[in-house]
KOLKE-131468 format. One record per residue (C-alpha): residue number from 1; residue in one letter; x, y, z. Coordinates in nm, 2 decimals. Each point is the difference from the previous one (the first is absolute). Layout:
<nodes>
NODE   resi   resn     east    north       up
NODE    NUM      A        X        Y        Z
...
</nodes>
This chain:
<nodes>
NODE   resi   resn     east    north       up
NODE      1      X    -3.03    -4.32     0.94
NODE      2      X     0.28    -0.13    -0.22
NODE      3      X     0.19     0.12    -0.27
NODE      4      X     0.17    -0.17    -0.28
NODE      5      X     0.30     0.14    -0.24
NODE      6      X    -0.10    -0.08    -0.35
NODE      7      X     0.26    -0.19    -0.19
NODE      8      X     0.20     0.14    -0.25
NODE      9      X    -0.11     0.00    -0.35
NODE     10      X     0.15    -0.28    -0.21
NODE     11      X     0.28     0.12    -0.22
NODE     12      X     0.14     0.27     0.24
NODE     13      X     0.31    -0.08     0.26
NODE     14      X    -0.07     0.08     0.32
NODE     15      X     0.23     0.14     0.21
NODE     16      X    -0.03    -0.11     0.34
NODE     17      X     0.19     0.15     0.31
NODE     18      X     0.18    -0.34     0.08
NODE     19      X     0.14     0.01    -0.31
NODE     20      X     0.05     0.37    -0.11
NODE     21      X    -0.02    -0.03    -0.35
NODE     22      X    -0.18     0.25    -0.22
NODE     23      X    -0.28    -0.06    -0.23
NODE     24      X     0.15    -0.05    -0.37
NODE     25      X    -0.30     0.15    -0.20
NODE     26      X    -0.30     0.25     0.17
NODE     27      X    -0.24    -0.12    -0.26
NODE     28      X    -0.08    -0.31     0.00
NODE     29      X    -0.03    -0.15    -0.34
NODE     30      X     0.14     0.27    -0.16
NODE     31      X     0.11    -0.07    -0.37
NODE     32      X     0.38     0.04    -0.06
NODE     33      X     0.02     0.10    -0.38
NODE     34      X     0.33    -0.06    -0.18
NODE     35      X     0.16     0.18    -0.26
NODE     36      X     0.02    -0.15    -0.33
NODE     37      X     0.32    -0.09    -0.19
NODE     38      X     0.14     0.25    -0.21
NODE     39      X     0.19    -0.21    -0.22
NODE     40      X     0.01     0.32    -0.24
NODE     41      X     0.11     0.25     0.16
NODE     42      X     0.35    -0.18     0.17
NODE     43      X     0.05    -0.13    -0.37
NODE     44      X    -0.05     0.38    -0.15
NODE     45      X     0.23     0.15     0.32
NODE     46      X     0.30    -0.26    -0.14
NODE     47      X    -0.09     0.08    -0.39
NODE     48      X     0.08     0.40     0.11
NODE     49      X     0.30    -0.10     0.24
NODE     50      X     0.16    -0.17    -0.24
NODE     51      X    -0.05     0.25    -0.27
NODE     52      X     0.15     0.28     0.28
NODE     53      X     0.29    -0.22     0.05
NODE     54      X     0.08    -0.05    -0.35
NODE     55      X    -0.04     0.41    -0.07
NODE     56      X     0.21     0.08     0.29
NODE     57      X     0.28    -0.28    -0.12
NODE     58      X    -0.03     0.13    -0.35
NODE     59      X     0.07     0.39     0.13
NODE     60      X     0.29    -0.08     0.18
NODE     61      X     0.20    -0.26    -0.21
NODE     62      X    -0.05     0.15    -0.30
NODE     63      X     0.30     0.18    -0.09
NODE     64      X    -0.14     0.23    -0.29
NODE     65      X    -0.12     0.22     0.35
NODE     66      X     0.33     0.04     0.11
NODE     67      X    -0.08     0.10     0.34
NODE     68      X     0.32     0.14     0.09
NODE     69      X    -0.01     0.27    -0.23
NODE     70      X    -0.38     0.08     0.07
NODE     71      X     0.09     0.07     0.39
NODE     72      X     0.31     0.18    -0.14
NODE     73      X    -0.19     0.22    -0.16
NODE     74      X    -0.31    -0.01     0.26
NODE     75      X     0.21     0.08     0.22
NODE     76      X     0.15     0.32    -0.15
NODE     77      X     0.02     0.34     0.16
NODE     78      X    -0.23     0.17    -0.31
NODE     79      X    -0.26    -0.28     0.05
NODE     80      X    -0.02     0.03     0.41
NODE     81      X    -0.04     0.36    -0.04
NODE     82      X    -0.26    -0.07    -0.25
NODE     83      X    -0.20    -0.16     0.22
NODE     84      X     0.02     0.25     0.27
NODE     85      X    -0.10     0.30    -0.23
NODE     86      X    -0.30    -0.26    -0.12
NODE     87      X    -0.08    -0.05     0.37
NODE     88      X     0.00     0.40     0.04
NODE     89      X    -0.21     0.09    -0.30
NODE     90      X    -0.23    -0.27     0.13
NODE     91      X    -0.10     0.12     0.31
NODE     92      X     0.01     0.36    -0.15
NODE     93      X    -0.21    -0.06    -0.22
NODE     94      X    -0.25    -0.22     0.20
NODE     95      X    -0.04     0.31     0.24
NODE     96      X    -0.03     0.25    -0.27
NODE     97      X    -0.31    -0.22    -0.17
NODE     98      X    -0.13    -0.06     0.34
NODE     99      X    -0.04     0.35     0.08
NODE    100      X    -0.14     0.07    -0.39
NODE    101      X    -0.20    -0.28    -0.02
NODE    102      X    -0.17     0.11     0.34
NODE    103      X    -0.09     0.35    -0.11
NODE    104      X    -0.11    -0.17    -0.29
NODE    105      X    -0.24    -0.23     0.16
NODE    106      X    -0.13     0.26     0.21
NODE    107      X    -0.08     0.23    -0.32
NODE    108      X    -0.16    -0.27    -0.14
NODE    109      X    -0.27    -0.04     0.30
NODE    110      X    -0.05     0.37    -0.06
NODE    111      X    -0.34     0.17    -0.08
NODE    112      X     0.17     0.27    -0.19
NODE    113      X     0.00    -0.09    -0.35
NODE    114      X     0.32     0.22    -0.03
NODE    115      X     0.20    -0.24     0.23
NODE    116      X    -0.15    -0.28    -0.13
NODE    117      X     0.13     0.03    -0.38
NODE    118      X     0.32     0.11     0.11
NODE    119      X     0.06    -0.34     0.16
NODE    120      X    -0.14    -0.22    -0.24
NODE    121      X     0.18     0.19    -0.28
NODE    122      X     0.28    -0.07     0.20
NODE    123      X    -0.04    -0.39     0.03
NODE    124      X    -0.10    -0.03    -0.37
NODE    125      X     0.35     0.15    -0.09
NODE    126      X     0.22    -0.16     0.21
NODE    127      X    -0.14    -0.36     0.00
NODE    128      X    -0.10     0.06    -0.38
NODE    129      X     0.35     0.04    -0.17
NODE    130      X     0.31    -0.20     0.12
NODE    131      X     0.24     0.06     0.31
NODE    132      X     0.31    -0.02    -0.24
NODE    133      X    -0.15     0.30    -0.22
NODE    134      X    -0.08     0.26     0.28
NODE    135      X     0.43    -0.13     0.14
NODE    136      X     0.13     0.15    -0.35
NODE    137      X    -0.28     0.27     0.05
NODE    138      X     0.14     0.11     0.34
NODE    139      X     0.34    -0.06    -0.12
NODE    140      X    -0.02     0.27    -0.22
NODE    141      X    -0.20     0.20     0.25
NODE    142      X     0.36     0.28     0.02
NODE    143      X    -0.01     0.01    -0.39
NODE    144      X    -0.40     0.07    -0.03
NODE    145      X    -0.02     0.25     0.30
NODE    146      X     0.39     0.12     0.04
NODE    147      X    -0.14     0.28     0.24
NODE    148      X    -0.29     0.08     0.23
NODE    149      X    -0.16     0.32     0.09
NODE    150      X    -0.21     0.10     0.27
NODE    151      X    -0.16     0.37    -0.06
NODE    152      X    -0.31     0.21    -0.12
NODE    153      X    -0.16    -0.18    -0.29
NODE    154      X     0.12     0.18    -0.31
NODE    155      X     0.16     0.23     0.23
NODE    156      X     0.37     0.02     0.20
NODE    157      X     0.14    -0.29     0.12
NODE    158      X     0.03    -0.04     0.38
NODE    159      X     0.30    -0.24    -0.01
NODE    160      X     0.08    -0.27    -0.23
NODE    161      X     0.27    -0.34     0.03
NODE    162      X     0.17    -0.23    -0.26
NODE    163      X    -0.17    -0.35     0.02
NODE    164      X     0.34    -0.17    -0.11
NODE    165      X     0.12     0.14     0.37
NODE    166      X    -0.27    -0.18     0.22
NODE    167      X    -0.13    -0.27    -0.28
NODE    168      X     0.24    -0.29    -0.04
NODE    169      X    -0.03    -0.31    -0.14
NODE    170      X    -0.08    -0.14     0.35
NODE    171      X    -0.24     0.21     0.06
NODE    172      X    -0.18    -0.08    -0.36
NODE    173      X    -0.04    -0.34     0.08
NODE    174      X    -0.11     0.09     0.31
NODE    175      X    -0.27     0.17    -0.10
NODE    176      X    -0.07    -0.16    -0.32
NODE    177      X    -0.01    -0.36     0.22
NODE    178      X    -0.26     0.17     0.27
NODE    179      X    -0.26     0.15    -0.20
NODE    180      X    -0.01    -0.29    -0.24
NODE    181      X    -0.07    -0.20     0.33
NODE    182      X    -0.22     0.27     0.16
NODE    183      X    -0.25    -0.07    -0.32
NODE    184      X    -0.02    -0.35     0.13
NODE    185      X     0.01     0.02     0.36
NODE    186      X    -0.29     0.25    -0.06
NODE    187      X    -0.25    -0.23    -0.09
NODE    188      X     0.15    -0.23     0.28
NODE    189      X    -0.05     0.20     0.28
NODE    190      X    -0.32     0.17    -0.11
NODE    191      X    -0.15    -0.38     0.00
NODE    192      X     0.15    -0.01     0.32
NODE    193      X    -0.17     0.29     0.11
NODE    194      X    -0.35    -0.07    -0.14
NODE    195      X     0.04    -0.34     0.20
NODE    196      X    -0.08     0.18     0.27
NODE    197      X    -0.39    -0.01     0.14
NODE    198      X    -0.16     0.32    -0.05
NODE    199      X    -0.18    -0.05     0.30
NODE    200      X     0.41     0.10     0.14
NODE    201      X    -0.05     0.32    -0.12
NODE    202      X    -0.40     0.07     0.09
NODE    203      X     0.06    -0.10     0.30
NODE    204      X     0.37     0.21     0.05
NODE    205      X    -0.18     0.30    -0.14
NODE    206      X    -0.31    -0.04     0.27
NODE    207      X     0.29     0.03     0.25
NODE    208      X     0.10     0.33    -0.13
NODE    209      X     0.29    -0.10    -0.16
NODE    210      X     0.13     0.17    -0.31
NODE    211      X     0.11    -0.14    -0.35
NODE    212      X     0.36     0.02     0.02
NODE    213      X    -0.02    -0.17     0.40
NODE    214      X    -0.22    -0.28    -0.13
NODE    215      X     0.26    -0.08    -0.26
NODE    216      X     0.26     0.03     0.16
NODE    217      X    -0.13    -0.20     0.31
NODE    218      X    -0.31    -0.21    -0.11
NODE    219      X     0.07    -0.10    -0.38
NODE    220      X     0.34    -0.03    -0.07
NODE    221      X     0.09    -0.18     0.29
NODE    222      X    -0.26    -0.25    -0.09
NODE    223      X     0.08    -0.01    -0.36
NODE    224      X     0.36    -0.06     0.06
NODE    225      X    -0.06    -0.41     0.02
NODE    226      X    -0.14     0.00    -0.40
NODE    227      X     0.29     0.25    -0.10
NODE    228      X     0.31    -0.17     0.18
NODE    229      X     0.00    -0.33    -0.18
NODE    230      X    -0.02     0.14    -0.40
NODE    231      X     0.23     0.26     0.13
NODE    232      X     0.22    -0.27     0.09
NODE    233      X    -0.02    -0.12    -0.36
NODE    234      X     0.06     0.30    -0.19
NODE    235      X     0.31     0.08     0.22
NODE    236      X     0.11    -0.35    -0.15
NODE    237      X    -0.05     0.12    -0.33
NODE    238      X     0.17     0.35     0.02
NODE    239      X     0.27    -0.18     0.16
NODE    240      X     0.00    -0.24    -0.35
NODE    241      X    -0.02     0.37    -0.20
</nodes>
């Protein structure tokens, strides 16, 4: 009984083992599709070169900018330390609404109403009237409240302190810069965290786990890849503040 090797199908190189050459193309027949000219697109990409060019040429001969005096003053010992107490307030104050706006998420997912108003009257205040108010408001903080007592409720006081002593004008914007971003990052986070399936937490709780474990370990973790990217943002924009 003989056997015969079909031949190859028309439109396909063979590769042989005399010759060692590969097949160019798998499929025979198949259609190679070519992209289209883009006439438009190379024509808009010179239009906005061009224009960048002439923007950046405009910026530096110009001599109205006088660029020797800006980097003079840029440059200056007031303006560099300037930019590290803005660096310091930022990050102060991105931890300080971090931590607020966390609490206040969480007291927003409450069932107690208690809890629940607190937090939203919270966020109404601090998102509803402007960042640059509550700064004077907190920088007359040691005028408003020069002293504060700790004691019995209409009865002796237990000790009492100055606020001018531990409430500077570092501190005020410190504050005043976190909880106005708390009231924002609240309603970030607390999306974040209602992101999360509630199956998570049935099925966290079936395991015997307890509230605070299965948001410490189940949701937050989880909710931390919606809240990281706005966070991002609005460290941008306290940075800008």
């Amino acid at each position: 009984m003989s056997t015969q090797t079909p031949a190859p199908a028309s439109g396909a190189a063979s590769a042989g083992p005399a010759t060692g050459r590969r097949t160019a193309d798998p499929i025979p027949g198949r259609i190679r599709a070519k992209r289209s000219p883009r006439p438009g697109t190379w024509i808009s990409a010179v239009i906005v070169a061009l224009v960048a060019l002439g923007l950046i040429n405009f910026l530096i001969t110009n001599p109205v900018f006088d660029w020797p005096t800006v980097a003079t003053y840029i440059l200056d010992v007031k303006v560099v330390q300037g930019v590290g107490w803005t660096l310091l307030i930022t990050v102060l104050a991105m931890v300080l609404g971090t931590v607020v706006a966390l609490a206040a998420a969480i007291m927003r997912r409450s069932e107690n109403p208690v809890l629940r108003g607190v937090s939203w009257a919270y966020i109404f205040i601090f998102r509803g009237t402007p960042v640059y108010t509550q700064l004077v408001f907190w920088g007359l903080f040691t005028v408003i409240v020069p002293k504060i007592a700790l004691g019995v409720p209409f009865g002796p006081e237990w000790f009492s302190f100055s606020t001018r002593d531990y409430f500077p004008a570092f501190w005020a914007a410190v504050v005043g810069l976190g909880l106005n971003e708390g009231a924002y990052l609240a309603e970030i986070i607390r999306s974040g965290l209602n992101s999360v399936d509630k199956g998570q937490t049935e099925a966290s709780k079936a395991l015997g786990m307890g509230n605070g474990n299965i948001l410490r370990r189940i949701i937050i973790p989880q909710a931390m890849r919606v809240i990281v990217p706005p966070l991002g943002n609005e460290t941008i924009g306290m940075l800008k503040t």
